[in-house]
N, C-alpha and C positions, 0 to 999 in steps of 0.2 A: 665501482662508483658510477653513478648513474651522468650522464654528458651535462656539462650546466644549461645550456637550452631547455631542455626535457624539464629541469627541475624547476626553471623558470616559468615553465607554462603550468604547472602544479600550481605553480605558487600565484600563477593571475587566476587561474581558473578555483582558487580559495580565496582569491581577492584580500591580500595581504598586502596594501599597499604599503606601508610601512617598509616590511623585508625588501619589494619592487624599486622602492625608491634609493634604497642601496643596495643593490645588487652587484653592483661592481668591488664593491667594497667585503660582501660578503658570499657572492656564490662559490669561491671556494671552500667556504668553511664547512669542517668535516661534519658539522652540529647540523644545516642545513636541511639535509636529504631525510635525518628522522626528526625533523620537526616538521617537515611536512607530511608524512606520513603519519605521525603522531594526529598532527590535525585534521587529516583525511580518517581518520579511522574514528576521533571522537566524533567526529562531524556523521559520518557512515551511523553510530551506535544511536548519536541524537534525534536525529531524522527518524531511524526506526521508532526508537521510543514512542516519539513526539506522534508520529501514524499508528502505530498500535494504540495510542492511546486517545487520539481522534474517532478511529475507524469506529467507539462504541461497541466494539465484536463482544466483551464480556466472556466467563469460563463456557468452555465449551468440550462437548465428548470429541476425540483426533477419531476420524475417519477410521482408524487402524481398529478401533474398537466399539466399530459401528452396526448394528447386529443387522444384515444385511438380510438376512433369511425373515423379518419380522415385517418388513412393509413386499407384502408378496410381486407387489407390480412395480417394483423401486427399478427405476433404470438404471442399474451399476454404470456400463459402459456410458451413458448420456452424462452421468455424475463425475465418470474418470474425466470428459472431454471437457468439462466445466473446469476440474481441478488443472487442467495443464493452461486455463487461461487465455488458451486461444481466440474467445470470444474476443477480448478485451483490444485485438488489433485490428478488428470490424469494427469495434466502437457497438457493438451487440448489447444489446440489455439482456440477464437470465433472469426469469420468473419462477420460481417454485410452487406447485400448484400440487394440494393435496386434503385429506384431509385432516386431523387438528392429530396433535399426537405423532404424525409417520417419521418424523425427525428430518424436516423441512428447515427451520433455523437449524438445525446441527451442519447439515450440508451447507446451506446458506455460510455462517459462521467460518468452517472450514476452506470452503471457498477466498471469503475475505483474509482470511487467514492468511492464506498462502500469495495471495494478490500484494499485502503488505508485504510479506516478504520478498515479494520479486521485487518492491520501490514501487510500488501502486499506491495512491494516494485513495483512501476505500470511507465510505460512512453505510454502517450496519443499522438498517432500521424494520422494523415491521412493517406492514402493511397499513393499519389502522393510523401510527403516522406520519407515512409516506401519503395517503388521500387526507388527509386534513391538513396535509401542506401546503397540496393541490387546490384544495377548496381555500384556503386562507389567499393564499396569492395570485391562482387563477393558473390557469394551462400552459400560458406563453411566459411566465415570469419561472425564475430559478426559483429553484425549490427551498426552501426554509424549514431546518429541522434545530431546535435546540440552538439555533443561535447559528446555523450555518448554514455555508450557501451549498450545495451541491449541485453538480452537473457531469452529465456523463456515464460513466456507466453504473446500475446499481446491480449489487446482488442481493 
């Protein structure tokens, strides 16, 4: 059994005021400890959801089955360091630059992919309306795609 403090701070950090405000009356109960977990975990499945389905990524080919031998000057290793996300603790912007075809949004995609999956908050867009979002609201204003704001890092 988990110490009642510990589960106490679960339960502010889910902002349960309700349960907080009888705490004395219920932090020993044995129902407790998996209702908080209960809620942490819908909460955990919501949030992905709710970013996978912001971020716009759409179906995409998994990297695993990516024909790497086809774009001749494709930088594997430059594409592995994109994939561990490193950039994203520089606050780094990645640009994919090729030409049409080399599977630029696949890596793109995949990318996002996995950025959602680490709790990254991601919007997957092209190019064509990422600059007429820039032209619409100007250089120093957030950027405006589909009804949203973005800032920060894209891929």
């Amino acid at each position: 059994m988990i110490p009642s403090e510990a589960l106490r701070k679960r339960a502010e950090a889910l902002h349960l005021h309700g349960l907080l405000a009888h705490w004395s009356e219920l932090a020993e109960c044995a129902w407790v400890e998996p209702l908080l977990t209960w809620e942490e975990t819908e909460r955990a499945r919501r949030s992905l959801e709710r970013r996978l389905a912001e971020a716009h990524i759409g179906r995409f080919k998994p990297l695993a089955d990516f024909d790497w031998d086809w774009p001749e000057q494709c930088d594997r290793t430059a594409i592995s360091e994109l994939m561990s996300l490193e950039f994203l603790k520089s606050a780094s912007n990645a640009i994919l630059v090729g030409a049409s075809g080399l599977g630029k949004s696949t890596i793109a995609r995949n990318i996002a992919h996995r950025a959602v999956l680490s709790g990254h908050t991601v919007l997957f867009t092209r190019v064509r309306h990422f600059s007429r979002a820039i032209r619409i609201d100007g250089a120093s204003a957030p950027i405006k795609t589909r009804g949203w704001r973005a800032a920060g890092n894209f891929v």
